[in-house]
N, C-alpha and C positions, 0 to 999 in steps of 0.2 A: 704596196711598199712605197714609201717615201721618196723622192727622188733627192737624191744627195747632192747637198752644195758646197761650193769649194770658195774660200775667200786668199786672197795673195796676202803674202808676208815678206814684208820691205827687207825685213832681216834678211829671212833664208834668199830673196827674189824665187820665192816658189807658191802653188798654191797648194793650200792646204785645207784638209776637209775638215767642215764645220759640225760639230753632233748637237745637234738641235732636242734630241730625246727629253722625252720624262727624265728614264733611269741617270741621264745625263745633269739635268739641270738638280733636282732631285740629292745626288750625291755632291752636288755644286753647294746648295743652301744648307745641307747639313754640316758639312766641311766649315760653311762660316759662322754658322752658329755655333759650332763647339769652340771653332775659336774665337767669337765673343766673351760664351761661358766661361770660359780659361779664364781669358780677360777682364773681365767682372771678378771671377773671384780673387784673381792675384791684387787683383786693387782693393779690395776688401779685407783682406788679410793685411797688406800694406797698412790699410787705413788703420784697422784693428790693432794690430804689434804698436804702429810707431805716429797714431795723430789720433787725441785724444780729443773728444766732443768737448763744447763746452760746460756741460753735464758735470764731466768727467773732470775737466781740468776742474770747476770750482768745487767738487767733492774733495780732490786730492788737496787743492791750497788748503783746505777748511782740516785736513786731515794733518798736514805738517802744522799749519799753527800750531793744534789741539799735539800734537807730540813734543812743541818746541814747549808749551805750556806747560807742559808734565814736566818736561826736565828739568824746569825752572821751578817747579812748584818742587819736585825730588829733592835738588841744590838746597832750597829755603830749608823743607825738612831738617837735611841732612847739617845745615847749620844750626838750626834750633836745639836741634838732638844735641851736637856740642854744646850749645848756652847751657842747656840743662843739664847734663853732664858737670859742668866745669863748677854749675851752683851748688848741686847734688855732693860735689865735694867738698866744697866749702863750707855746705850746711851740714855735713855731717863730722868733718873735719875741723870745723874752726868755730862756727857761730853757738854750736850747740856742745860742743866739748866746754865753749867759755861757764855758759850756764849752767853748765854739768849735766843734761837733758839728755837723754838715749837716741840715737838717732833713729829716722822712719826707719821701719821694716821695709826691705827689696822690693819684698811683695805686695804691701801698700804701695809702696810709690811705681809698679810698675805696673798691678793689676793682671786681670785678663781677659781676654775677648773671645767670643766663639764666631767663627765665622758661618754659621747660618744665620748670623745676623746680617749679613750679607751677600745673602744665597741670592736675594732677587736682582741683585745689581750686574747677577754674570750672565744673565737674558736681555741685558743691554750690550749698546755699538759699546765697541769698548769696554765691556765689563770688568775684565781684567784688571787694566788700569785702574779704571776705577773705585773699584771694591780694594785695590793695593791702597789705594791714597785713601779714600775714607775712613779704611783702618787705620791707618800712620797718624790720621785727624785726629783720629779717637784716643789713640794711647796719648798724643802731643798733648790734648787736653788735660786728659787724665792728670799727668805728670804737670803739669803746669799748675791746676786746679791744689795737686798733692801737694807742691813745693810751695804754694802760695798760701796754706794753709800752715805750714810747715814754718815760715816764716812770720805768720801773726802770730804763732806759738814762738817763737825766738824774740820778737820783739816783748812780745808781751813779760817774758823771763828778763828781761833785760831793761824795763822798767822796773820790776820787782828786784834788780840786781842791788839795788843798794838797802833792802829789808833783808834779801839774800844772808847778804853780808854781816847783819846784825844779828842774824839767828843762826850762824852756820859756829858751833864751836868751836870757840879761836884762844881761850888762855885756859890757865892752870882751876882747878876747881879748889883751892885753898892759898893761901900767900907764901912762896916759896921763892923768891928773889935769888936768894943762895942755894936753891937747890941739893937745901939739906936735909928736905922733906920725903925724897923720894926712897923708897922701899924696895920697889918692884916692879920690872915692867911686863909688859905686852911679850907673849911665847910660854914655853915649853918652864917650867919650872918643878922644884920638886916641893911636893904639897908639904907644909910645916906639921903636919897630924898621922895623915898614912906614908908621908916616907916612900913616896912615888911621885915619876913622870907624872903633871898632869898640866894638861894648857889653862894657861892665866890669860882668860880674854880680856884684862882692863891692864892697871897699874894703881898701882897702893899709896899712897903718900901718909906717911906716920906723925904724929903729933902728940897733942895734949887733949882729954876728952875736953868736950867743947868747943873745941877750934873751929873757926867761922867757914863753913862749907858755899863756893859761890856757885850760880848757874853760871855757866861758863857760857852762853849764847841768850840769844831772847826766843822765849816759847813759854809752852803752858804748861803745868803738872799736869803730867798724865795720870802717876801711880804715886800714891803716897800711905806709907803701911809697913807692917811686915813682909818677907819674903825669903822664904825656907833660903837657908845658905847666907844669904844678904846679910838678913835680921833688919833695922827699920832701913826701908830704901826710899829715896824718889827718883822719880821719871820723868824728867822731862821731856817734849815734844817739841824740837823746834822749828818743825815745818821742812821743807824740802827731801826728804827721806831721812833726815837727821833726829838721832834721839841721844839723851843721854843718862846713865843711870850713875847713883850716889849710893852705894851701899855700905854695911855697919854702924850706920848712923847712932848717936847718941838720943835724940831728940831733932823735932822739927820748928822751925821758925813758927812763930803765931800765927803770921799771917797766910802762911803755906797749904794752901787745900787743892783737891784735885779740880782742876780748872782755872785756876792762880794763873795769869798773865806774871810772868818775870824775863827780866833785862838781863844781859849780863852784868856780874858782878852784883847780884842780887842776894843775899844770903838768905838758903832757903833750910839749910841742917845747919848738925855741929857735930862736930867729930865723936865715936863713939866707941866702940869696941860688942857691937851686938852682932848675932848670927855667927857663923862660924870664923869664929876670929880668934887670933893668937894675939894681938896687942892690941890697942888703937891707933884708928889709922880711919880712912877710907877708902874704899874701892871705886874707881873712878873709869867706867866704859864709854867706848863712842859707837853711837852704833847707825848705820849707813842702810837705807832699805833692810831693815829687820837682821843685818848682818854684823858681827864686830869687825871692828880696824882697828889698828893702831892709832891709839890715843897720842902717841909722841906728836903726830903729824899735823893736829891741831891744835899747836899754842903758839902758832907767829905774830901774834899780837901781846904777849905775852914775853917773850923772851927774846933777847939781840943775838945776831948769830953766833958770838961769841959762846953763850948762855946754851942757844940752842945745840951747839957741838958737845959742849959737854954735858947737858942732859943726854944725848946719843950716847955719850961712851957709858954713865952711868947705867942709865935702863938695857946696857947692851950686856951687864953683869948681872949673873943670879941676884945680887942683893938679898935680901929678907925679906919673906914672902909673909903676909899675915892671915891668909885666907887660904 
């Protein structure tokens, strides 16, 4: 057995026994190595939570740019979107109402995207963002691409505006100054034979057979002949969805065949009394994309608005129907 040593202690002034043991020293160095380990890791954690490597700091800078970039890139969109928006109104509202053009379809101008065309961008950093802004790229395009096509069709209309104008019928289809010619207008009237409601798609202007019938715009014979109802008609074509027909005709101008380039104020009939007709007169329709309109509303090159008010009140009465 060991012989036991004793070392003094200034504190107590006493001695005190030393344990010099294995199981002594032993539970000594484990004691300081756990509190190393301690030590180590709370500094480690430390480190970890609150002091980033420089790895780490130049990932995160590289990481806010690329966010500050998006939001700026978003901002831009989200202004564009307004530009186009505000042109979108305009060209539907204003540019293309001028030249009487339909405006784009929604769906034209907005298109559509599927997004597996962007499947593989969401196996990238960032996907998300990304695949969002590419789309946004795409329809911006799209719309941009649409509007800008959309507008070389507005210009293009608006160089043609002054041919427009020359073929768009704009007076009377016989010389009616006094507005003593007028019969019957455009609506509901009662038929002069069966004695019934039936819609009069034109307006009548009555006269003497022979009376100088004029194209009332520039265009081309389309129809020149008979035509059940009508009796001899013609048709002209004056480009832009505009046509016009001349029915009951007496006979046709000489020079008058189907394909005839004529001007306004061109005589192309004369007044007649053929097809179904109760006096002489002519029939006189406008007709818009294959559709009738009221014929009152094109003859402002033709009549002062004095003129034109009371053409209104006239053609707003049955009058004498001859067809």
């Amino acid at each position: 057995m060991a012989k036991a040593k004793y070392q003094f202690n200034p504190k107590t002034l006493s001695f005190e026994r030393v344990d010099n043991t294995i199981r002594h020293w032993a539970r000594w160095f484990l004691s300081h190595l756990l509190t190393s380990v301690l030590a180590g890791l709370a500094c480690f954690i430390i480190f970890a939570l609150f002091i980033n490597s420089p790895r780490e700091k130049r990932l995160k800078g590289q990481l806010e740019d690329m966010e500050t970039q998006y939001k700026l890139l978003n901002a831009q969109l989200d202004e564009v979107q307004n530009v186009l928006d505000d042109i979108r109104q305009r060209d539907d509202n204003l540019y293309r109402l001028i030249v009487q053009a339909d405006p784009v379809e929604k769906s034209i101008r907005m298109g559509s995207d599927s997004q597996e065309k962007y499947k593989d961008l969401r196996d990238r950093t960032n996907s998300q963002i990304v695949a969002n802004t590419a789309l946004a790229m795409a329809r911006i395009r799209r719309q941009l691409y649409t509007q800008s096509a959309s507008f070389d069709e507005v210009v293009n209309l608006a160089r043609n505006k002054e041919d427009m104008l020359l073929c768009i019928p704009a007076i009377q289809p016989v010389m009616n100054k006094n507005l003593k010619r007028m019969a019957s207008g455009y609506g509901y009237r009662i038929d002069p034979i069966y004695k019934t409601p039936k819609f009069h798609a034109g307006m009548d202007f009555s006269g003497e057979i022979g009376t100088d019938i004029f194209s009332t715009g520039k265009g081309v014979i389309e129809f020149r002949g008979w035509m059940q109802g009508y009796g001899n008609t013609v048709i002209v074509d004056h480009g832009y969805g505009y046509k016009t027909l001349y029915g009951h005709l007496h006979n046709f101008a000489k020079n008058i065949k189907v394909g005839t380039k004529v001007s306004r104020g061109d005589v192309i009939a004369y007044m007649g009394n053929t097809g179904k007709s109760t006096g002489p007169h002519v029939h006189y329709e406008v007709r818009y994309k294959d559709k009738v309109v009221d014929p009152r509303n094109y003859y402002y090159m033709d009549l002062s608005p004095k003129q034109y008010d009371e053409m209104i009140q006239i053609v707003s009465n049955n009058g004498n129907v001859f067809d």
